[in-house]
C-alpha positions as CSV (number, residue, x, y, z in Angstrom):
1,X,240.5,190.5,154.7
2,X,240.1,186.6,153.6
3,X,236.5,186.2,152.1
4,X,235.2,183.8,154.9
5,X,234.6,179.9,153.4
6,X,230.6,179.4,153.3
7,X,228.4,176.3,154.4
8,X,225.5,176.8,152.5
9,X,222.4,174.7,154.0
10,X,218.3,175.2,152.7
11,X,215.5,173.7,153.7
12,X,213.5,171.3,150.9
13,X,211.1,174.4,150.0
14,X,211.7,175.6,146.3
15,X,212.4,179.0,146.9
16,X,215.1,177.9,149.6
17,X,216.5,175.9,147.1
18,X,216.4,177.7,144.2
19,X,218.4,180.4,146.6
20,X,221.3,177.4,147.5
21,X,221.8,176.9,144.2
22,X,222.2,180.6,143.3
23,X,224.4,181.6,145.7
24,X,226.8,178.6,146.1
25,X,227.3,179.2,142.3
26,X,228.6,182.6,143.4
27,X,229.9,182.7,146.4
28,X,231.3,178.7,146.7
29,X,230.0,176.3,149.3
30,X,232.1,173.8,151.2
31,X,231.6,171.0,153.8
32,X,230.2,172.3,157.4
33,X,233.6,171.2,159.0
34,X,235.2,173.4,157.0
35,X,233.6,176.5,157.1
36,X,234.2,180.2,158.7
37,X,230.0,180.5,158.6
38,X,227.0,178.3,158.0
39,X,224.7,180.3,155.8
40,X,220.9,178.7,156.4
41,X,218.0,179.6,153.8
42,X,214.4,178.7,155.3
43,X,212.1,179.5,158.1
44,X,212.7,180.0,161.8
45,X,212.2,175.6,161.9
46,X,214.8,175.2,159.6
47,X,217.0,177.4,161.4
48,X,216.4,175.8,164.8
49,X,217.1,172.2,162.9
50,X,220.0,173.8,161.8
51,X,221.3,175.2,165.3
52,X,220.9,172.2,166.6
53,X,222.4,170.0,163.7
54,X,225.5,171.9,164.2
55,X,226.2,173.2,167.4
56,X,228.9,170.9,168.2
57,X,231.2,173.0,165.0
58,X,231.5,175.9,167.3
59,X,230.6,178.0,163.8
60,X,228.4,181.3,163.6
61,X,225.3,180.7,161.5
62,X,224.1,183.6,159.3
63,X,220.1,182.7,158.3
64,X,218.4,184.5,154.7
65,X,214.6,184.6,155.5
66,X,213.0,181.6,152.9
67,X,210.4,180.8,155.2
68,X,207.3,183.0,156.7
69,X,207.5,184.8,160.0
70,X,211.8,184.5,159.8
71,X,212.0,185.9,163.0
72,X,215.6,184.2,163.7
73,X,216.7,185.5,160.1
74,X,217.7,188.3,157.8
75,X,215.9,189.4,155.0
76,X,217.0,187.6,151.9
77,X,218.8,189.6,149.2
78,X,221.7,187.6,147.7
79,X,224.0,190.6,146.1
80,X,225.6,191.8,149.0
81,X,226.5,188.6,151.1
82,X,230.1,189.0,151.5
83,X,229.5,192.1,152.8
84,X,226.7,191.8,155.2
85,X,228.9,188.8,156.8
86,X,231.9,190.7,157.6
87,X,229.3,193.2,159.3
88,X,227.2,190.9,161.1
89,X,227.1,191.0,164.6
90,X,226.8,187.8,167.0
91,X,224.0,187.0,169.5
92,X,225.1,183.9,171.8
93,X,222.3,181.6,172.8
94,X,222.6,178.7,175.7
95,X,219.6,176.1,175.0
96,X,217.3,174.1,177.6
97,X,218.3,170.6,178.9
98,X,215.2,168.2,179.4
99,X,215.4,165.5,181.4
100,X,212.3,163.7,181.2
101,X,211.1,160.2,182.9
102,X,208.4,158.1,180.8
103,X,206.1,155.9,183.0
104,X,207.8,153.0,181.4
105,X,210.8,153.6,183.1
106,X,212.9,155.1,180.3
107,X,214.8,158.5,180.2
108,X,214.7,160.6,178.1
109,X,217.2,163.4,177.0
110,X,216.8,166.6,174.7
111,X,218.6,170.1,174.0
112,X,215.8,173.0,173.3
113,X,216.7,176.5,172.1
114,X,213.4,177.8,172.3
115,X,211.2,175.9,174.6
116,X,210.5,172.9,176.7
117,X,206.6,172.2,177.2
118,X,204.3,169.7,178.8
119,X,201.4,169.2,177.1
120,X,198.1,167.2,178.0
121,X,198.0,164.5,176.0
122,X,194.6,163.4,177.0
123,X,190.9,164.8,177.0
124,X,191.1,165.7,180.8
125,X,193.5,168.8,181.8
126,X,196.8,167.6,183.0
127,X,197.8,168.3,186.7
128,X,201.2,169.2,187.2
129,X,203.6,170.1,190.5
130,X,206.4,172.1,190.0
131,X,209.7,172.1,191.9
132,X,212.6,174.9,191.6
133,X,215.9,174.4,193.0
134,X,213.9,171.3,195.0
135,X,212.0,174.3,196.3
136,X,208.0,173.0,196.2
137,X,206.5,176.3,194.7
138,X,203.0,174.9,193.1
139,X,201.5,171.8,194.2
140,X,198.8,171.6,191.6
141,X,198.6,173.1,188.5
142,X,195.3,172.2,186.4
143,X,196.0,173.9,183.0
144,X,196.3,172.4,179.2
145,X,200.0,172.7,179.9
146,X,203.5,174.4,180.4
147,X,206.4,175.3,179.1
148,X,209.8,177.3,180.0
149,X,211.1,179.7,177.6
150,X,214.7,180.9,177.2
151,X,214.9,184.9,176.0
152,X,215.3,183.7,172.2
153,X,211.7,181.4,172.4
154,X,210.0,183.6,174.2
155,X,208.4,185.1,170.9
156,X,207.6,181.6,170.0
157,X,205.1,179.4,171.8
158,X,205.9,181.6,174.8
159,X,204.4,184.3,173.4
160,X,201.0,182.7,172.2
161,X,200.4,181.5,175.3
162,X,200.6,185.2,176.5
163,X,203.9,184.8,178.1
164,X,206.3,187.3,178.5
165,X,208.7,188.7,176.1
166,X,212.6,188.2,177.7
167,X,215.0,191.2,176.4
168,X,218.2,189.0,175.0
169,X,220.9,188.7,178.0
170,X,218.8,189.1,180.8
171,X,219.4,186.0,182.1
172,X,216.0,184.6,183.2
173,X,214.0,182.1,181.5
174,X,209.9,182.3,181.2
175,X,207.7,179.9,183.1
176,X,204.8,180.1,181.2
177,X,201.1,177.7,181.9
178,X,198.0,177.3,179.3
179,X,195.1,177.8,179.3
180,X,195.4,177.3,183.0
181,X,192.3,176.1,185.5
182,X,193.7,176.2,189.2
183,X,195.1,178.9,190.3
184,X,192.7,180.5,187.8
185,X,194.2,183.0,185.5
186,X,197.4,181.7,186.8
187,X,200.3,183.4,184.2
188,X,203.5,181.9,185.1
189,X,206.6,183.0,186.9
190,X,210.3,184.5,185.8
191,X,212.9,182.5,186.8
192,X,216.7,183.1,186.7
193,X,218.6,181.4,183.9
194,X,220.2,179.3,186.3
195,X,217.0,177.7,188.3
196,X,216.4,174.0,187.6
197,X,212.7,173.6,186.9
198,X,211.0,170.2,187.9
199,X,207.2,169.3,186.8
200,X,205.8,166.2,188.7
201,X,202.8,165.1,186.2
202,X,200.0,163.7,188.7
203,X,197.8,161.1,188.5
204,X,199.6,160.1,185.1
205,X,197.4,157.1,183.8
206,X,194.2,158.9,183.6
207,X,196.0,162.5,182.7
208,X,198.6,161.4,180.2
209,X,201.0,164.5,179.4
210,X,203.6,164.7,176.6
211,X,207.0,166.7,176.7
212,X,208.4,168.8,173.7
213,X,211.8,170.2,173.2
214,X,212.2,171.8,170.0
215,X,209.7,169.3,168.2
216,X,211.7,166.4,169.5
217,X,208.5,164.6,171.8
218,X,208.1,162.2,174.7
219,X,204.5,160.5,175.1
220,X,203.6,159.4,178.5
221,X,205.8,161.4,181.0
222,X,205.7,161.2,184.7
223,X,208.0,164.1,185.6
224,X,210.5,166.3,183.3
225,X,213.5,168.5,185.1
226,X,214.7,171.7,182.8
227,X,217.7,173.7,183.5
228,X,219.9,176.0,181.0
229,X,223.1,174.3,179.7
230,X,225.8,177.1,179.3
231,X,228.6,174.7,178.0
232,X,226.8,174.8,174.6
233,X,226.6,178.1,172.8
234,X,224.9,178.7,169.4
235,X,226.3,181.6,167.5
236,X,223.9,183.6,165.3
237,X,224.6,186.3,163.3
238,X,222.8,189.1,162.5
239,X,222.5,192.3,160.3
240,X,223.8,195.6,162.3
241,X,220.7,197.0,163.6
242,X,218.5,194.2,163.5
243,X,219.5,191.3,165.8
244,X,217.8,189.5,168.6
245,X,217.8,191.9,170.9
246,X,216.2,194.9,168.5
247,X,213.8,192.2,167.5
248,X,212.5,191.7,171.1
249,X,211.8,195.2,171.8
250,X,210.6,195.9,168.8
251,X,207.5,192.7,169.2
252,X,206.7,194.2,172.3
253,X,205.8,197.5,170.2
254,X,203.6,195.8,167.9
């Protein structure tokens, strides 16, 4: 079997790039367009910049843990790459699409693979209606804020929040609120991966709210519509044993 051609990317850390620079030496590294697999050395931030960064190559990523919590990675140990490669098995992700509307008139667009939230952005709690499918399901939501989660974020923010954890291919997304006032105690909702999410932000002026996809942010929202895009699929690969789906039961255990 051809050894595969390697992208090798790291984020600005030392340790990630003290790692590039040891394995390209060995193992080669050429231009992203070029490659069988993008090989990314950081955190899970890193890895989500790098997702995104190149998700129009249609090329697997493999990620080596430089970071903290790694939970998108594999441990790092650079002796057996080759190997580990050709055994790697693939986990397909579809992101979030946010549309969201500023009160200044301007749209906004961003891609999210691990959540979109609304956020107060103010020192009052933000009140939020939520639509689904252009169903009215919550008139008013008083909380801190919201998000929705696909399967792969919902050990992220998701989680923090005290969302649910979303086994890998089960094809429903987390709707998830914080710190939530009225309904008191109010948890969220699972929604099938294919439900369009709308939240209305009320009374905007005096309770500013702020959208986030993936870090990417928009101040001063009035309403922000989420739904799944299947036509874009990120690859990630993992080691036998220990990919996405192993790693979601296994949180849920801890």
């Amino acid at each position: 079997m051809p050894r595969p051609k390697i992208a090798f990317v790291a984020s600005p850390v030392p340790i990630a790039q003290a790692a590039l620079r040891e394995l390209a030496a060995k193992h080669g590294d050429v231009a992203q367009a070029e490659a069988d697999v993008i090989v990314a050395l950081g955190g899970d931030g890193f890895m989500l910049q790098t997702m995104h960064g190149t998700q129009g190559l249609d090329v697997p990523v493999y990620g080596m843990n430089r970071g903290t919590v790694g939970f998108l990675m594999n441990e790092y140990h650079e002796g057996d790459l080759q190997a580990r490669l050709d055994e790697a098995e693939e986990e397909v992700i579809n992101p979030l699409a946010m549309t969201a509307l500023g009160v200044d008139g301007a749209m906004h667009e961003a891609l999210a693979i691990n959540e979109v939230s609304l956020l107060r952005a103010g020192p009052q709690a933000a009140k939020l209606r939520i639509t689904v499918d252009e169903r009215l399901r919550m008139n008013e939501l008083v909380c801190d804020g919201a998000l929705v989660a696909t399967p792969a974020g919902s050990t992220a923010y998701n989680y923090s929040a005290h969302g649910p954890i979303l086994p890998i291919g089960s094809d429903v997304l987390a709707l998830t609120a914080m710190s939530a006032f009225r309904p008191r105690r109010w948890r969220g909702a699972l929604l099938p991966k294919k439900a369009v999410v709308r939240f209305d932000v009320i009374d905007p002026g005096k309770r500013p709210v702020m959208a986030d996809a993936d870090g990417k942010s928009v101040r001063d929202v009035v309403s922000v519509e989420i739904h799944s895009e299947p036509s874009i699929r990120h690859r990630i690969l993992f080691d036998p044993g220990h990919g996405l789906e192993e790693r979601l039961i296994r949180e849920q255990f801890a």
